[in-house]
DSSP file (Angstrom, degrees, kcal/mol; ACC not computed):
  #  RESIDUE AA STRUCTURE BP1 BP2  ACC     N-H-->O    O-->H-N    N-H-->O    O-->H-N    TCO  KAPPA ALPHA  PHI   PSI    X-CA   Y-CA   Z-CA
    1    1 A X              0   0    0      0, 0.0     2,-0.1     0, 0.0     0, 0.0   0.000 360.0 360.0 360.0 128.6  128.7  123.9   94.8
    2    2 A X     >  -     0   0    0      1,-0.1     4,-2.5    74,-0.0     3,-0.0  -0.208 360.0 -86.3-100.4-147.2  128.4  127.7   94.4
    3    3 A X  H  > S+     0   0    0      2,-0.2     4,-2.9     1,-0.2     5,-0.1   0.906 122.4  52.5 -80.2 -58.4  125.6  130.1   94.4
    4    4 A X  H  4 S+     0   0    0      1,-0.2     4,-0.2     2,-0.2    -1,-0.2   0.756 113.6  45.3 -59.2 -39.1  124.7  129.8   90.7
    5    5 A X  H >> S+     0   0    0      2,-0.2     4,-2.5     3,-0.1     3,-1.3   0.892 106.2  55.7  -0.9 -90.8  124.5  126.0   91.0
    6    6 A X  H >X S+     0   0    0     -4,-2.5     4,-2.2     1,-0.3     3,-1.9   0.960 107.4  58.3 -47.9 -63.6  122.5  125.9   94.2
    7    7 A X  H 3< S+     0   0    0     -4,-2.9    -1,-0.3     1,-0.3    -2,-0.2   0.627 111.6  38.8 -35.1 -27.6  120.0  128.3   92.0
    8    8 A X  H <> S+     0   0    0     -3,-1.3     4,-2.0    -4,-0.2    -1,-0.3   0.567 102.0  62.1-103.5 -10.3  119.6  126.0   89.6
    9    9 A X  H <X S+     0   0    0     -4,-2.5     4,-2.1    -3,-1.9     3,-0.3   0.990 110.6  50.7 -67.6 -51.6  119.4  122.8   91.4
   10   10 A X  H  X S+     0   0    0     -4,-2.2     4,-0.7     1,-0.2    -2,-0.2   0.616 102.2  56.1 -56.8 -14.9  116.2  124.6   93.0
   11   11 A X  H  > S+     0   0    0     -5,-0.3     4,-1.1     2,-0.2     3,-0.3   0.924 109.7  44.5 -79.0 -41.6  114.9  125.4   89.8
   12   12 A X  H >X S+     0   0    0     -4,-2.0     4,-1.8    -3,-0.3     3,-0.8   0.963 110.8  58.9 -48.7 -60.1  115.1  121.4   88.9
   13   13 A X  H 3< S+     0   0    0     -4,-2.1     6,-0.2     1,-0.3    -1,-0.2   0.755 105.3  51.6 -32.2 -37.8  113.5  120.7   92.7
   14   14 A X  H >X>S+     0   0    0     -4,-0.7     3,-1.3    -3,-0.3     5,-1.2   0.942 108.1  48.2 -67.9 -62.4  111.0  122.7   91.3
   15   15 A X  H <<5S+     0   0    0     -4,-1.1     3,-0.5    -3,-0.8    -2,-0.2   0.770 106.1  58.0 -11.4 -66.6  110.6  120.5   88.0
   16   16 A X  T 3<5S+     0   0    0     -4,-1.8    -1,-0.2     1,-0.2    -2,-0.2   0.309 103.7  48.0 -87.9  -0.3  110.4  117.7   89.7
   17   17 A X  T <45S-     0   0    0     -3,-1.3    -2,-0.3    -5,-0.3    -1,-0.2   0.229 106.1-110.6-111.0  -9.0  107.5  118.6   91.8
   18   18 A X  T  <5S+     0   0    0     -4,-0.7     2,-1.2    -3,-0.5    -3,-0.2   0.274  73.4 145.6 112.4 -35.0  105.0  120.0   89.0
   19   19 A X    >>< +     0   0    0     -5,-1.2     4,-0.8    -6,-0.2     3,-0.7  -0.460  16.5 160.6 -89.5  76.0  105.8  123.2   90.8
   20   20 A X  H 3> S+     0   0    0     -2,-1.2     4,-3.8     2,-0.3     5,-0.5   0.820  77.2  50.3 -28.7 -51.2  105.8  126.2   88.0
   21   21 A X  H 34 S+     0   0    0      1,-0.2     4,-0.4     2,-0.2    -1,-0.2   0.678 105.9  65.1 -95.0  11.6  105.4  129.2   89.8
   22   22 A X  H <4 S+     0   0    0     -3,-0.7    -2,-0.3     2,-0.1    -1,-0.2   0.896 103.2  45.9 -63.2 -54.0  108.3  127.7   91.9
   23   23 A X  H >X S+     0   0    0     -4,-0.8     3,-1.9     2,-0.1     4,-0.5   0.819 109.5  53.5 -24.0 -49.2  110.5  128.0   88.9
   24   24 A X  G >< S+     0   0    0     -4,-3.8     3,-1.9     1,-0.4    -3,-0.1   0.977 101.3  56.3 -85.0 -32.0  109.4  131.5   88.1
   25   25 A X  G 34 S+     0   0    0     -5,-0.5    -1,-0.4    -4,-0.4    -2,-0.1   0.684 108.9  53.0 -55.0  -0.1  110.2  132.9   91.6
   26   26 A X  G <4 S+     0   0    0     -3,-1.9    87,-2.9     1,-0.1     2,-0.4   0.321 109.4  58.4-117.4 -11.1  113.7  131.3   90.7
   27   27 A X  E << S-a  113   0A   0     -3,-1.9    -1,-0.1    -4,-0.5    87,-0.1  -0.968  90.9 -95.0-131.3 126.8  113.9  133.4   87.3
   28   28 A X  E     -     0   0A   0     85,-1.5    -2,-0.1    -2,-0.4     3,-0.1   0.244  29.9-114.4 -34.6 171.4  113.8  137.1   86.3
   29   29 A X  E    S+     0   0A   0      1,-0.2    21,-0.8    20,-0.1     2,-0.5   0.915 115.0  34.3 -78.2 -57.6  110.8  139.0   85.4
   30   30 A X  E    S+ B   0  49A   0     19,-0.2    19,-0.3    20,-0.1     2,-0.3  -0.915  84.3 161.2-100.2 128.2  112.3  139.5   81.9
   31   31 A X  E     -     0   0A   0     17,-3.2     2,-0.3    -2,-0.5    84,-0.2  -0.861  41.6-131.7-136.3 156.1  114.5  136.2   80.7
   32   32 A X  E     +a  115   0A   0     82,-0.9    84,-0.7    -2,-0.3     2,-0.5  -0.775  41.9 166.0-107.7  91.2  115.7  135.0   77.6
   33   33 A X  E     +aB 116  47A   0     14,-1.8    14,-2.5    -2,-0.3     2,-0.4  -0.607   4.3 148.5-111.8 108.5  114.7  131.9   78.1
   34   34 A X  E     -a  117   0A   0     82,-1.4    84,-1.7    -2,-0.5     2,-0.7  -0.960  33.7-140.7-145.8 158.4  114.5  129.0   74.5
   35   35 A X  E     -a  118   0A   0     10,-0.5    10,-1.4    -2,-0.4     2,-0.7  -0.949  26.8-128.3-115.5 145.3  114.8  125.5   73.5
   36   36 A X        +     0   0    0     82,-2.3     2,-0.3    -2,-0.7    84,-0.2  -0.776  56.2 112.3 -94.6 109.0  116.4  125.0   70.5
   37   37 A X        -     0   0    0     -2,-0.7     8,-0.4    82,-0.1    -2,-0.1  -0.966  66.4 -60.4-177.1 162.8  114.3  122.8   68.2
   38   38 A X    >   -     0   0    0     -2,-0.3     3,-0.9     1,-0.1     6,-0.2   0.018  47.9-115.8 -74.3 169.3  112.4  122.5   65.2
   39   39 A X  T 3  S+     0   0    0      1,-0.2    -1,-0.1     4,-0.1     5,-0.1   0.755 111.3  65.7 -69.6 -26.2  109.3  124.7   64.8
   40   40 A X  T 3  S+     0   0    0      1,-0.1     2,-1.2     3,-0.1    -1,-0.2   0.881  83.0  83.3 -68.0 -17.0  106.8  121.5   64.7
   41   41 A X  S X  S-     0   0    0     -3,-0.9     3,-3.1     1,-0.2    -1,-0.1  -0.572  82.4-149.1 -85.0  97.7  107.9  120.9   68.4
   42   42 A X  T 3  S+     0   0    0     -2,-1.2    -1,-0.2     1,-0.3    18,-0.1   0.934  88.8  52.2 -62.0 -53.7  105.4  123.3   70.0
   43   43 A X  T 3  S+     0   0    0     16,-0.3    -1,-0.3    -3,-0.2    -8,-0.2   0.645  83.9 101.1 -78.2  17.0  107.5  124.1   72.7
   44   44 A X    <   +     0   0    0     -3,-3.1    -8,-0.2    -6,-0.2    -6,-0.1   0.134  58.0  53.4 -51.2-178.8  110.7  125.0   71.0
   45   45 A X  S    S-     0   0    0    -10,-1.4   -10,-0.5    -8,-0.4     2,-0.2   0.340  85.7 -38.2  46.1-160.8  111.8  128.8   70.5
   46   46 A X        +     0   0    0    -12,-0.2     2,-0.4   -14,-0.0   -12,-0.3  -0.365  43.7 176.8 -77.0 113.9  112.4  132.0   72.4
   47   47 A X  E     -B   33   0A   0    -14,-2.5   -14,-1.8    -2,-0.2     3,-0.1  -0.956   8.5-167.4-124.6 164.6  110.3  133.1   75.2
   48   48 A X  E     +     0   0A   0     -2,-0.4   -17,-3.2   -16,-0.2     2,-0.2   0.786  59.4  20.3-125.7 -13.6  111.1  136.3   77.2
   49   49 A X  E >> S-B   30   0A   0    -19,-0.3     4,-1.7   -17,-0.1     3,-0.8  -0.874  91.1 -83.1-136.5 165.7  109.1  136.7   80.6
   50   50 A X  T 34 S+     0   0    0    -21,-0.8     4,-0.3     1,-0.3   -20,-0.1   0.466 118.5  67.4 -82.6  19.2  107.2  134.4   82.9
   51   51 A X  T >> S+     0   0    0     -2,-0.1     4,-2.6     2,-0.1     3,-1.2   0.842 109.2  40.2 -88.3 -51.4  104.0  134.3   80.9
   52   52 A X  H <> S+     0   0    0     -3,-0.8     4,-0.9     1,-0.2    -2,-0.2   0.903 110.2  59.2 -90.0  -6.7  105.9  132.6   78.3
   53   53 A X  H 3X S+     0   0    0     -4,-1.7     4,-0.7     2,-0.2    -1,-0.2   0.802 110.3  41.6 -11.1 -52.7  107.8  130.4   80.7
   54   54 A X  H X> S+     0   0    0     -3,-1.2     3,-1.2    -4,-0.3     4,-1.2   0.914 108.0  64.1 -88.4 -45.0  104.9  128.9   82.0
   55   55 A X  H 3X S+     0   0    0     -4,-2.6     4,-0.8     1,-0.3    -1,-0.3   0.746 101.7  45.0 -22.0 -51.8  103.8  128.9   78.8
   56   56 A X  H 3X S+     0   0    0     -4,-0.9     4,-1.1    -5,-0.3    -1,-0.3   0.623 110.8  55.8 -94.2 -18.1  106.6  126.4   77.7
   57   57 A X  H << S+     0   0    0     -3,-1.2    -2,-0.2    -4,-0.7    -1,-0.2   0.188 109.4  51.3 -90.6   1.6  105.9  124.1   81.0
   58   58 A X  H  X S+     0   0    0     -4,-1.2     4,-1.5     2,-0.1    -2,-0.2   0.819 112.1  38.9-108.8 -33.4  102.4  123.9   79.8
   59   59 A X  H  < S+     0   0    0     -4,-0.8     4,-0.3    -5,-0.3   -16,-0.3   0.717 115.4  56.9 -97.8 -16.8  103.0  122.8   76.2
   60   60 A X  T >X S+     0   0    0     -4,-1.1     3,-1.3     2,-0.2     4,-1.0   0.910 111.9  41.7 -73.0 -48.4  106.0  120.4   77.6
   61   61 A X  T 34 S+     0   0    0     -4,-0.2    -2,-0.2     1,-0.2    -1,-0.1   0.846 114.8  53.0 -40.8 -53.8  103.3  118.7   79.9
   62   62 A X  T 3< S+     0   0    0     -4,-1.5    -2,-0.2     1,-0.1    -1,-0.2   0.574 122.6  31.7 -64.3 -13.1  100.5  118.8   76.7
   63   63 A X  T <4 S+     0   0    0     -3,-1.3    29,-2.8    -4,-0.3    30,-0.5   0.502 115.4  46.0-140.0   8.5  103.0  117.1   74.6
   64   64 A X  E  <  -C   91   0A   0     -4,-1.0     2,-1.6    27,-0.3    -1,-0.3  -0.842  51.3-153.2-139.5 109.4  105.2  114.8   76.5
   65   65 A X  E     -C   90   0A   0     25,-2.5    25,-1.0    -2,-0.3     2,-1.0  -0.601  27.6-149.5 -68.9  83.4  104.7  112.2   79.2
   66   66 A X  E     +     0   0A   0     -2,-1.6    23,-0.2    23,-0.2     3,-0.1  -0.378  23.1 174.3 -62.2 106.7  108.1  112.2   81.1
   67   67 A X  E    S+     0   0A   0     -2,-1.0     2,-0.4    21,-0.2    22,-0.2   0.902  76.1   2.8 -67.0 -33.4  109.0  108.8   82.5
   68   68 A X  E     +C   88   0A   0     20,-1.6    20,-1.5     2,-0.0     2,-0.3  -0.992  57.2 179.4-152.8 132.1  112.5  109.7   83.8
   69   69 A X  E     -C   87   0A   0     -2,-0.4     2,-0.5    18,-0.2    18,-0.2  -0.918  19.2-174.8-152.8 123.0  114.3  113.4   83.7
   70   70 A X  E     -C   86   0A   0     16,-2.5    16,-1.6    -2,-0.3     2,-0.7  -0.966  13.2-160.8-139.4  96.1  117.7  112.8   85.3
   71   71 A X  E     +C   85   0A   0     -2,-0.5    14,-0.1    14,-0.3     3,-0.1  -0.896  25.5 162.4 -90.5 104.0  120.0  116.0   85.9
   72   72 A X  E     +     0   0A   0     12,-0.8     2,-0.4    -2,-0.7    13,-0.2   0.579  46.1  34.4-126.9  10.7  123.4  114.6   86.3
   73   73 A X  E     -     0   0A   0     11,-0.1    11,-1.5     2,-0.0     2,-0.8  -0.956  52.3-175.7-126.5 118.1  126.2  116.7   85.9
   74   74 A X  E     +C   83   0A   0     -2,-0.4     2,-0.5     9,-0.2     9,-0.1  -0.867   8.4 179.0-130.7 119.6  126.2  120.3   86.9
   75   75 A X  E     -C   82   0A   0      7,-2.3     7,-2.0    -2,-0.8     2,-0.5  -0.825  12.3-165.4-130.4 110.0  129.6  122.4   86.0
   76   76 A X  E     +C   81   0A   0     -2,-0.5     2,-0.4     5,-0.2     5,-0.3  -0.826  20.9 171.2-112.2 134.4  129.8  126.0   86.8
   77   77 A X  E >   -C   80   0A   0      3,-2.6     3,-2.5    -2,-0.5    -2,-0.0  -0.995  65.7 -40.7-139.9 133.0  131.9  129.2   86.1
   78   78 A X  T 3  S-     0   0    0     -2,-0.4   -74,-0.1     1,-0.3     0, 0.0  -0.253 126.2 -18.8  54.5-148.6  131.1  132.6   87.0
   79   79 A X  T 3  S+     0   0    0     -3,-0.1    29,-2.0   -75,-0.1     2,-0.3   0.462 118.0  96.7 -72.8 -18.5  127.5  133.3   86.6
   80   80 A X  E <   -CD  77 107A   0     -3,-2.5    -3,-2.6    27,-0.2     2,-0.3  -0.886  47.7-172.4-101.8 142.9  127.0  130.1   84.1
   81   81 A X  E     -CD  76 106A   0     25,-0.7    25,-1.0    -2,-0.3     2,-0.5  -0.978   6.4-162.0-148.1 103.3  125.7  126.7   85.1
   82   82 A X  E     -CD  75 105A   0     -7,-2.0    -7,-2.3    -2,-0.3     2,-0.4  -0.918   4.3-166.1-128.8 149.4  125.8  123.9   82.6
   83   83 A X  E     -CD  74 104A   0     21,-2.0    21,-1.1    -2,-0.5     2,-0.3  -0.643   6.3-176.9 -97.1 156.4  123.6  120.7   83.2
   84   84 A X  E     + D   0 103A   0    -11,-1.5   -12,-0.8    -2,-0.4    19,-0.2  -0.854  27.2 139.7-126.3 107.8  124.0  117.5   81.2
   85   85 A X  E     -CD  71 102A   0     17,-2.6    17,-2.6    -2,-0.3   -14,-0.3  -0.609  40.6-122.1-151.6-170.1  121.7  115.2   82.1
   86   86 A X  E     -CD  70 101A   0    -16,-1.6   -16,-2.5    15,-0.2     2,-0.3  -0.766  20.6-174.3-156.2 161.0  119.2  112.2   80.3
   87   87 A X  E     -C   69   0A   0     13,-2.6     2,-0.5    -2,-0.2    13,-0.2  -0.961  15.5-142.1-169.0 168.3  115.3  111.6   80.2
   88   88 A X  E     +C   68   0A   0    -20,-1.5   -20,-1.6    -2,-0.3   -21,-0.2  -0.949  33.4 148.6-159.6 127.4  113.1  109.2   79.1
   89   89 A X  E     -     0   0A   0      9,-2.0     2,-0.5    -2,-0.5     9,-0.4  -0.609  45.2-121.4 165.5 159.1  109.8  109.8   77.5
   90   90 A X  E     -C   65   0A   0    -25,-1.0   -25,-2.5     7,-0.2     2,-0.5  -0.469  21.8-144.4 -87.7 119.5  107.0  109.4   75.5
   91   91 A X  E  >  -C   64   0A   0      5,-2.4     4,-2.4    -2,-0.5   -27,-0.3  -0.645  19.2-154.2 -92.8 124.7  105.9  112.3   72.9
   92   92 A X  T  4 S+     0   0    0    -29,-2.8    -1,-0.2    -2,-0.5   -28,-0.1   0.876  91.4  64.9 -85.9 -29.2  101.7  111.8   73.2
   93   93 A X  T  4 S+     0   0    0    -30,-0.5    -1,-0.2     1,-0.1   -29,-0.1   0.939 114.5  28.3 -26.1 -72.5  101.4  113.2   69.7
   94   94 A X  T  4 S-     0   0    0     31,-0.2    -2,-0.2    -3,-0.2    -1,-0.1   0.445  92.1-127.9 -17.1 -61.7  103.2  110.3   68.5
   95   95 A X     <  +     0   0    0     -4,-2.4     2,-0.1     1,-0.2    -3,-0.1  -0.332  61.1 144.3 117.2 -54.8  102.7  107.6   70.5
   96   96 A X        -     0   0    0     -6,-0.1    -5,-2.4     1,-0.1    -1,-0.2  -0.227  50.3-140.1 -60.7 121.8  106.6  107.0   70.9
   97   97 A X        +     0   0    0     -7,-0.3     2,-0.4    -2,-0.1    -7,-0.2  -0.414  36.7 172.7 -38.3 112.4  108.6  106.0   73.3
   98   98 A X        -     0   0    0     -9,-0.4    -9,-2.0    -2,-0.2     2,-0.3  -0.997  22.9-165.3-131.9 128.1  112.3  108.2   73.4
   99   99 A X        +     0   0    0     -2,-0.4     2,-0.2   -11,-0.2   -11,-0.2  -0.878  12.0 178.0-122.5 125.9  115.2  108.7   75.2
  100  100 A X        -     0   0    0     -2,-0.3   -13,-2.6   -13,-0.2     2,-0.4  -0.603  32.0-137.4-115.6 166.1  117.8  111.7   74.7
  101  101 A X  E     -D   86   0A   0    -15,-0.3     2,-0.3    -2,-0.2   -15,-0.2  -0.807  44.4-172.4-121.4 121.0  121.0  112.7   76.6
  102  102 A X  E     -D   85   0A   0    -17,-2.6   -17,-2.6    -2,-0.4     2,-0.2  -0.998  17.6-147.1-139.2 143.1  120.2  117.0   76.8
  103  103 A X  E     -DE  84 119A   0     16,-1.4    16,-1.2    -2,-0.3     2,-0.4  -0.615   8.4-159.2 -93.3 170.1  122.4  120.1   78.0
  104  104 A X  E     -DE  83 118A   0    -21,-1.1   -21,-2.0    14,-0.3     2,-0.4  -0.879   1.7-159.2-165.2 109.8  120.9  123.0   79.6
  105  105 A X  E     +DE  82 117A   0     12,-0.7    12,-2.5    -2,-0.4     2,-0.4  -0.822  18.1 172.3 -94.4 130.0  122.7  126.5   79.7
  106  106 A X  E     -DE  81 116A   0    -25,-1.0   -25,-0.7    -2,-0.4     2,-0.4  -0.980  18.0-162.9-139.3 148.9  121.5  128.9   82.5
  107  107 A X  E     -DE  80 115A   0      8,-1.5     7,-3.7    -2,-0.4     8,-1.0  -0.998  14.3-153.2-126.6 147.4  123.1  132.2   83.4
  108  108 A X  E     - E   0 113A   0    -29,-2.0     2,-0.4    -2,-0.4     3,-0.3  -0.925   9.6-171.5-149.6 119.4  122.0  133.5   87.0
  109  109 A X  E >  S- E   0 112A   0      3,-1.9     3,-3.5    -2,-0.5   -81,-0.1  -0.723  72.3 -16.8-101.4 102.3  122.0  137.1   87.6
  110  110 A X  T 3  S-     0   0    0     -2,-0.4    -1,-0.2     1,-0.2     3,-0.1   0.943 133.2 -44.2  48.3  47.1  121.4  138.0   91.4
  111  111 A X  T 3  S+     0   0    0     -3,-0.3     2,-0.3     1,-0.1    -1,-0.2   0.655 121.6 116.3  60.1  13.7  120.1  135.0   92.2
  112  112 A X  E <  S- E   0 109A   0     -3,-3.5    -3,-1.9   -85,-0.1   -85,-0.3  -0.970  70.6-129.0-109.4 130.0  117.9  134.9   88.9
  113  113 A X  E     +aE  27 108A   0    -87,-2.9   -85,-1.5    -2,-0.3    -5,-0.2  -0.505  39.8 167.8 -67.1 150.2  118.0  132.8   86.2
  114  114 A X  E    S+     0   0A   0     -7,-3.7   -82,-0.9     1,-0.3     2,-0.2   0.573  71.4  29.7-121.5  -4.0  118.2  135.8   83.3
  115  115 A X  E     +aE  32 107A   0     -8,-1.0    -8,-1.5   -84,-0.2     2,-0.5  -0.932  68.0 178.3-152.5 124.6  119.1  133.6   80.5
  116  116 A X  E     -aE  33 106A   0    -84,-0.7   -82,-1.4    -2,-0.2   -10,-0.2  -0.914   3.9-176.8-130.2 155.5  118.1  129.3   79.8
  117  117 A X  E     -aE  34 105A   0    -12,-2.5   -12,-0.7    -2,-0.5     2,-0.3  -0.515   5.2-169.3-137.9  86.7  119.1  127.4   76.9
  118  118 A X  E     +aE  35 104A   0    -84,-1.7   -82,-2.3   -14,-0.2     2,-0.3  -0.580   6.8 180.0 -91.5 135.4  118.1  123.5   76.2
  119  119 A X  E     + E   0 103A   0    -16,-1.2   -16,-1.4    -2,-0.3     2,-0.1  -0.766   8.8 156.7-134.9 106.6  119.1  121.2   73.9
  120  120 A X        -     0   0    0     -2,-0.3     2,-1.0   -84,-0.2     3,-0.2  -0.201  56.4 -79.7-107.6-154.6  118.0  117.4   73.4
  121  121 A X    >>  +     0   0    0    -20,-0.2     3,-2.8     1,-0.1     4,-1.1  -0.549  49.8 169.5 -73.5  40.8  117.9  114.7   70.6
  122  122 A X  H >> S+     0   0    0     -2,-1.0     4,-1.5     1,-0.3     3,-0.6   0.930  74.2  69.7 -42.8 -38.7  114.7  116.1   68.7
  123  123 A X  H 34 S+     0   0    0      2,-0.2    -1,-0.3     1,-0.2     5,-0.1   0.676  97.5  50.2 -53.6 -18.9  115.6  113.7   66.0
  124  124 A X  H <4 S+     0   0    0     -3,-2.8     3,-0.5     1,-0.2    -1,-0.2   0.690 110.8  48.7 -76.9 -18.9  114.6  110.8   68.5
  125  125 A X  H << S+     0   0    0     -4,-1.1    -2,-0.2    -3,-0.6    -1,-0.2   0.682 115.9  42.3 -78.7  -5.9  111.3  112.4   69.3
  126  126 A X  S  < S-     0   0    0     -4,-1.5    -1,-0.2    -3,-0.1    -2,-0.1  -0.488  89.3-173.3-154.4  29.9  110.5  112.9   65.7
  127  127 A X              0   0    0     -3,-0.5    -3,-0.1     1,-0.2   -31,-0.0   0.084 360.0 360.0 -51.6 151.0  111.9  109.0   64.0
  128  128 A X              0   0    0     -5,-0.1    -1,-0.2     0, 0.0    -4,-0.0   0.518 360.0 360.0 -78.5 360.0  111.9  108.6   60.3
């Protein structure tokens, strides 16, 4: 495991405890931090510093119950770290029950993440 890795394995630790301003000590002050997803998904799109970080861990909390969030592969080169990993959960808009397979792109700068990118199955939270 190298450096870049470890950093993000702590960021998960973090995740998986509730613990936000655990995260942001783990990510620059300025990040370009987005999930890629449609605009109805309030926490989709671009945020750049740790107001709208937290920002995006608050409207992911308001709008999704996670039963299961399972980071299982982590493959790294140079300064980028990507996870592939599966989750399970229930969109409280909705009602519905989902599970996606998602990737996660991180670049980590001096022990910062400086750059995140997520991508799940929106089309399974969102069924026709």
């Amino acid at each position: 495991m190298g450096a870049a890795t470890a950093v993000v394995q702590t960021v998960y630790a973090a995740f998986g405890k509730g613990d936000v301003p655990g995260i942001l000590a783990h990510c620059a002050p300025q990040v370009d931090w987005e999930l890629v997803g449609p605009a109805k998904l309030g926490y989709a799109g671009k945020r750049r510093d740790h107001a709208g970080i937290t920002d995006f861990f608050t409207k992911v909390g308001q709008l999704d119950d996670i039963h299961a969030f399972e980071p299982r592969e982590f493959i790294e080169e140079g300064d980028k770290v990507v996870v592939l990993g599966w989750e399970s959960t229930t969109a409280r808009d909705t009602g519905k029950e989902f599970a996606s397979e998602w990737a996660h792109v991180f670049t980590v700068t001096n022990g910062k993440v400086t750059r995140w990118r997520g991508f799940f199955d929106t089309a399974a939270r969102y069924p026709n």
